[in-house]
Structure formats: C-alpha cells, structure tokens
N, C-alpha and C positions, 0 to 999 in steps of 0.2 A: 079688400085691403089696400089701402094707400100707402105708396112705395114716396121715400124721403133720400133727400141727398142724404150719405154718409157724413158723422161730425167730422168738422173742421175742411170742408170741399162746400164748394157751392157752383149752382148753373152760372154762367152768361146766357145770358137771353137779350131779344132787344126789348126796348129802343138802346139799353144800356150797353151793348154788344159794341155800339158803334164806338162807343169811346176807349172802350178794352183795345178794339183792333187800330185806332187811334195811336193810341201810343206805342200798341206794339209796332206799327210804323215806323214811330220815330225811335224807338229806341233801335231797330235794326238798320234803319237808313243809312246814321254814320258810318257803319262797317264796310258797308255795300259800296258806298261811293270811296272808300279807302282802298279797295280790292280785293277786300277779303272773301273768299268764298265759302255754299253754303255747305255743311254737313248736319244727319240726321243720322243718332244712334239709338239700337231699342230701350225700350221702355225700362229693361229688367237686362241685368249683367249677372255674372257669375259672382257670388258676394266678396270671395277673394279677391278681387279688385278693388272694390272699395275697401276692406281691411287693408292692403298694402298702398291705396293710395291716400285714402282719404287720412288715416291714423287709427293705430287699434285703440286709442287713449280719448279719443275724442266722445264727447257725446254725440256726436252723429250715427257714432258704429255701435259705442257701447247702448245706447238709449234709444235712435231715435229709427233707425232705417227697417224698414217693413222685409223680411226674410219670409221665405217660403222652400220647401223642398218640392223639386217639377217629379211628375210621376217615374223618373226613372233614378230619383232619389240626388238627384244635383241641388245645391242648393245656390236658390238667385234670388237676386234682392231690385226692388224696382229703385230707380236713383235715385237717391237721397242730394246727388249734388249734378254739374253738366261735366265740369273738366277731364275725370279719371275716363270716362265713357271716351269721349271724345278724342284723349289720347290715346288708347286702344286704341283706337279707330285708323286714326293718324297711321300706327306702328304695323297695325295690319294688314293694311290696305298699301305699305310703302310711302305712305307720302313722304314721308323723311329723306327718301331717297332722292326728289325730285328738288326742283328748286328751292331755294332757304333765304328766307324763313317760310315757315308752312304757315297761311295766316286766312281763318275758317273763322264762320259765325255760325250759332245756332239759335235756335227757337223750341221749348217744350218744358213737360211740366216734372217738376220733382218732386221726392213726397219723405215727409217727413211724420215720427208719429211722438207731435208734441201737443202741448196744450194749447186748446184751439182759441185765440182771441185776437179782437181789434188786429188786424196787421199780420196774424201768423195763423198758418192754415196748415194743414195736413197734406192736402196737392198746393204747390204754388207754379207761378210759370214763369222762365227767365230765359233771358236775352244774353247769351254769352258770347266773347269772342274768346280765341288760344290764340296764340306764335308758338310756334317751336323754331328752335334753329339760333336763334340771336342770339349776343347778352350785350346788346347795344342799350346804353339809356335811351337813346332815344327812344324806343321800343318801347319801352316801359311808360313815358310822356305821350306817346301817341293813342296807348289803349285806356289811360286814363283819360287823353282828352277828346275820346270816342265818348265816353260816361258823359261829359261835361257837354258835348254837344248836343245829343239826346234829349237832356235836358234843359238847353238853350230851344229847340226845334219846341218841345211843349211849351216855352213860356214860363217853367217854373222860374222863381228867383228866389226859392227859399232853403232849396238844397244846398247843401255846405261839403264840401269834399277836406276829409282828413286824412292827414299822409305819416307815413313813418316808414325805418328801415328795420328789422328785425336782424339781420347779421347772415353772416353764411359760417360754412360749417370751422373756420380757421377761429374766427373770434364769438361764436355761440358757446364752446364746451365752457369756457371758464365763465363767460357770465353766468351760464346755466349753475358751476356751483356756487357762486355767488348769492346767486334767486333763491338756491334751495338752503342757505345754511338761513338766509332772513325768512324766510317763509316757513321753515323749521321751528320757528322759535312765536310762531303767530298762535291766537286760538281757533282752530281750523276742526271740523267736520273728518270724520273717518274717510271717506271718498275724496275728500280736497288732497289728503294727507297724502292718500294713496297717486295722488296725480300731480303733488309735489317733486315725488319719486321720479316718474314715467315721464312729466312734462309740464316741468313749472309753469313755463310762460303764461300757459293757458290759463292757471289763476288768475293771472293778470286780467282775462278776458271773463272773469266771472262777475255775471251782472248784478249778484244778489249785494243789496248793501251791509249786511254783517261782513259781508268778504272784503267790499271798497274799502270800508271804514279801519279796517288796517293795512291798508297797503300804502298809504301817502309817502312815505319813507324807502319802498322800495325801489332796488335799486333797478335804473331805467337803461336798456339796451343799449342806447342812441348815445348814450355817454361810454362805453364800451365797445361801439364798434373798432374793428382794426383799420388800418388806412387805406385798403382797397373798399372795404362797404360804406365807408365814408365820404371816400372819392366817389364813387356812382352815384349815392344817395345827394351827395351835393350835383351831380351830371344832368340828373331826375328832375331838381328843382329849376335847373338852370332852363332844361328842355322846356316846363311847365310854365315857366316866368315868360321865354320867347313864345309861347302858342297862347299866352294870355289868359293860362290858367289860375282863378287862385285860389288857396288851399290853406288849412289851418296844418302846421304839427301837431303828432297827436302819439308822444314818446309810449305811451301804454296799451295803443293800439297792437295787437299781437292776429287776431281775426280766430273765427274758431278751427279751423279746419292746418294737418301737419306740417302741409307741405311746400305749405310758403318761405321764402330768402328774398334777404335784404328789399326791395322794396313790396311794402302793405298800403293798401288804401281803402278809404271806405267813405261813401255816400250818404248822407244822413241828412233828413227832415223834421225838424225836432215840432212841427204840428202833426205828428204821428203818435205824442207820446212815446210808451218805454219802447214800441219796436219800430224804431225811429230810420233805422239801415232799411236804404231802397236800392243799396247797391256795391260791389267793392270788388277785391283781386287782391291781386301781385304777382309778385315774381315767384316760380317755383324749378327752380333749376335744379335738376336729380332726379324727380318725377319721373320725369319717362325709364329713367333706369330701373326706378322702383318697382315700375309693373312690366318690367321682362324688355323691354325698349332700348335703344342706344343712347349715352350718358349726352344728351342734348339740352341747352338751357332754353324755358319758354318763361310768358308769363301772360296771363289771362284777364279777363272780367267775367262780371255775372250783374246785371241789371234787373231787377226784382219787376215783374209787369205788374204783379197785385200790388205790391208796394205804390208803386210808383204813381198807377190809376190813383190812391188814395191822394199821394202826395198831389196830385194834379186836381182832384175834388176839392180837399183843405183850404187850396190857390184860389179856388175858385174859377178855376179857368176852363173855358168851352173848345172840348175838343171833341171832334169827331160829327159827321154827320148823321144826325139819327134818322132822318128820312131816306126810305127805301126805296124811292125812285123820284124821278126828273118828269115823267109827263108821266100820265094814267088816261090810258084811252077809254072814253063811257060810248060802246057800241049799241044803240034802240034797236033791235030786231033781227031777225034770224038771218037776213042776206048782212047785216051793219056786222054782224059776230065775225061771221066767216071772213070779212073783208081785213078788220079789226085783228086779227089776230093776223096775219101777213105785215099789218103795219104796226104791230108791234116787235114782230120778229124783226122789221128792215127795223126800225129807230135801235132795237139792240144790237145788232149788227154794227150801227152806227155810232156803236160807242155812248148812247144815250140810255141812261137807265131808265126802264118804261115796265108797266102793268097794266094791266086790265081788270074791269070786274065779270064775274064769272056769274053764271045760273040765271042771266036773263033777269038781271035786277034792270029795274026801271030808273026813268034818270033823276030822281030825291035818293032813291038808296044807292044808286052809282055814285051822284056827286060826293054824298055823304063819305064814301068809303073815298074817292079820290084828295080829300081832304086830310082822311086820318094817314094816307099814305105821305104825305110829307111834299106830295110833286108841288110842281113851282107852274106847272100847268095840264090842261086836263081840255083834250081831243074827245070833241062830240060827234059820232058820226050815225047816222039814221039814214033813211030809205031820201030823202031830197037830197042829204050832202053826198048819196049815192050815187043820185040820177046825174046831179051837176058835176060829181068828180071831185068834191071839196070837202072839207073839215070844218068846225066851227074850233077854234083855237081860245078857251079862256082860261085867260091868267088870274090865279086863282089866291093872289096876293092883292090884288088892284081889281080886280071883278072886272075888268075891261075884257070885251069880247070880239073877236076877229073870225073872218071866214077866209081859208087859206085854200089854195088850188092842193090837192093832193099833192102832185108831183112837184110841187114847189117846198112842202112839210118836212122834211130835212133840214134845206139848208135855213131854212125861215127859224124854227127849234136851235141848231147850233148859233145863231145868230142871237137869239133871245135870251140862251142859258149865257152864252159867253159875256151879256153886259155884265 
C-alpha cells in the first residue's frame, strides 16, 4: 500500500525546502530585530477558545475548524488561526503582568477544512506577531510596517497593503443597524440572511460575486466612524506615511475573523488570483477579556508562508539557497575515510557547511555526487595527500585545482567562500 499526503497538505522537501525556510526568515526577521520575542503554543486548544475568541458566527467555527473529542471526552480543536492560542498564553503564563506592551512573534501551522486549491490548503503555516498592552497608533504602524518590511527583505514589489478602520463598540451598534436594514432588503441566500442577523459586516467580506454585485450602495463604516476612530485611523496613516509606508484605502475591508476594532489591513498579491491575501491583522481590543483575561487592548499580524512562497515564485525571485553544503570531502581509501571524517567534523565546527561521500565510492562517483550537492568546492584526500599532510582543493565552478597543507584548510576555505 502507498501512503499519500492528506488533501489539501502537502511535503516540503528539498531542493524546494530551501526557499520555504527562505522566506520564513524573512518574514520573522522584522519582528526579531524589533524586540519582539518568541512564543510556541500547542497544536490543539480547548475548542471553547476559539468559539469565544475567534466568532461563533464566523465560518472558521461554523465550517472550517477540525474538532475532535480527546479520550476523556474534552473537546479540542487543532488551530484554525495563531492569535486566540497565543493570547491564552500571554494570560496564563502572566505576561501581562510584566512589562507593557507584551510584544511576541510566532511561527506554526494552522489548519483549516476548506476547499483545497491554488493558494488555500488545509494545513497552512504563518508568521505572526501580537502586542498586548497598548492602544497607541503607533503600535498599530509599526506591526503593519513589520508586514511591509518582510516583504521589502524578499524583493517582492507586487504586494499592495489595504488599510481600513472598522469602528469600535461606541460608533459600530448604529452602523450595524444601518448594514442590516440595507442588507434586509437585498436577495440573499438563507445562511447570508441568517448572518445578517448575527453580523452583517462579514457579508461585506463575502467573496462570492452574486453577493458583491449587490452591495455597491452599501453603506461604508469609514463614513460612520465616531471622532475617536476617526482620529486614530487618521494617527495610523499618519504613523504609516512617516515610516514610508504606502497603502491603498479599502472602506469594505472588514477581514473574516470577530474580533477585530477600528484598525483592519490586509496584504494582497493579485498574481495569486482569487486567493490573493498573503497576509493582514488589526486591532482587537476586548479580546483578551473575551477569553477569561484582563480588559487590555492588543493588535496583531499573521503573514501567510505558503502564500507568500507563491507570491515570491509569481516574482520570479531567487531565494533561498538550495545547495546543502559549501565543501564536500571525496576521501580514496580506508586510512583517507577515517582521516576525512575528522575534517569534516573540524570545517562544521567551523561554521562551514561540509559532506562527505559514504560506502567507499571511488572518485567518478564521489565527484559525481560532490556536484549534485551544490558545494562550491570538493577536498580530495587519498593515501599521498596523507603521507604529505595535504588536501587537493578543487573548485568545482572554475575546475581550477590546488594542493592545500592540511593545517592551513580552514583559514584557506573561509578565505575562498568569503570572495
């Protein structure tokens, strides 16, 4: 029987591996040189959590998250998103207690059980940061312009960032009836109807075009805001404008998920086609009260890796190195092996990626394989470079060939990788 990845999951393998960890790089680097630090939460939470944080209205909870009862009859749900996890975590562990703002990056996969195509997978894996503690704008311009640098460090230039305010809870009720007395009167689906009720906005966010094609009239948040989400959202841009971000409005942006306020953004590539989002946030100030926590304001990101990889292939752009080592030693003989593997050990030690070939291949099928390893050069050692104490050094780019004193094979190698 041959065993197959599950739909909508797929391997990383290499040489392809190298560009996955590529950009997961770059998408955590901003954070890290920001001062953010890391956290790691499990796989699977109590599903209660996600019902009170994510939205019980949402299709993430109603449609899409994987539930399971554990054998002593609890029921847990593997993540469908990084935030709720994360804040638990935060609230658990005290960090809230400590310095403020709390400001953590993560890395891991969430899973979701949609339809699997181009762009959207069943596991995906994302790059997030949180703050808790603040409700400075600034704060808000800095973890968008963590997104924007990420994608400065790949080289993308095709990603486009769209911004909007959503409201907070003083000037949302009355838009909200507002939404629902025009969305009342549309031709809508039983389930649309039903989420008219529970939470209009999120039609806003429905991608099917029978839905867009009556909303052009609808009335837009952003023109309702009250003077306090007006002022921030104007604070947001201002911050955005000084750090030399720039950003489209995008008044019908709402995101899928409850528990966003006043500022929304989102990431988009439009050589993705329809699942064009490789990345977005906002503000979600309440949150932590939500899931049992003290009424503190954060706001987050989430940077899509699979997305993003794609948006970086679309580019065109070469990243990541696919070769698995810097020098590949080819030892001839039963004393060259045992010698060989010592000086392979010292060049790793030395910070220099190094291999060998194994099982006593001869040196056509040693070079052979020193090739497909990707090194940039390839150490021939045999019973004479034994007697004499020396290496035959060939650079495996230029076919030029050198005979190096042993003890001299370090600093000679960081000398020749460093041109």
């Amino acid at each position: 029987m041959t065993f197959q990845a599950p739909k909508g999951t797929y391997d990383i393998v290499p040489p392809q591996s190298a560009a996955w960890l590529a950009v997961r790089d770059a998408l955590s680097r901003p954070p890290r040189l920001a001062g953010y630090e890391y956290v790691e939460t499990p796989t699977f939470e109590e599903t209660a959590l996600f019902v009170r944080g994510v939205g019980e209205s949402t299709d993430v909870v109603t449609k899409e998250m994987y539930t399971f009862e554990d054998r002593a009859g609890r029921s847990l749900t593997l993540r469908p998103e990084g935030t709720a996890g994360v804040l638990r975590a935060i609230v658990e562990r005290g960090l809230h207690r400590g310095q403020l703002p709390v400001k953590v990056w993560y890395c891991g996969p969430n899973f979701r059980y949609e339809q699997p195509q181009s762009g959207r997978y069943r596991q995906h894996t994302q790059v997030g940061v949180e703050t808790v503690g603040s409700d400075d704008p600034m704060l808000d311009a800095e973890v968008i312009w963590l997104g924007t640098e990420a994608h400065r460090l790949l080289g993308l230039r095709r990603a486009r960032l769209l911004l909007n305010s959503i409201g907070c809870q003083e000037c949302r009720p009355p838009y909200r009836r507002l939404l629902q007395e025009f969305l009342r009167g549309l031709d809508l689906d039983d389930d649309t109807r039903r989420r008219v009720e529970i939470n209009p906005m999120r039609v806003l966010d429905d991608k099917r075009p029978e839905v867009q094609a009556q909303l052009g009239d609808a009335p837009l948040i952003i023109d309702h805001l009250c003077g306090a989400c007006k002022d921030f959202h104007d604070q947001v841009r201002g911050y955005l404008a000084d750090l030399g971000v720039t950003w489209e409005d995008a008044p019908r942006l709402v995101r899928g998920l409850d528990y966003y306020r006043r500022t929304t953004f989102e990431f988009v590539h439009d050589d993705l086609g329809a699942q064009s989002s490789i990345g977005g946030g906002g503000r979600y100030d309440g949150l932590l009260a939500t899931i049992g926590g003290p009424d503190l304001p954060g706001v987050g990101c989430g940077l899509g890796l699979d997305r993003t990889l794609l948006a970086v292939r679309a580019e065109g752009l070469a990243v990541g190195d696919e070769s698995r080592c810097d020098v590949y030693v080819v030892p001839l003989g039963d004393a060259a092996r045992r010698r060989a593997a010592i000086l392979v050990r010292d060049l790793r030690q030395a910070e220099i990626r190094a291999d060998t070939s194994y099982g006593g291949q001869g040196l056509k099928g040693a070079m052979k394989a020193a090739g497909r390893s990707g090194a940039a050069y390839a150490l021939i050692l045999g019973d004479r470079e034994l007697e004499q104490g020396t290496v035959a050094v060939k650079n495996l780019r230029s076919g030029e060939q050198n005979t190096v004193q042993l003890d001299r094979i370090l600093p000679t190698l960081r000398d020749a990788l460093s041109m």
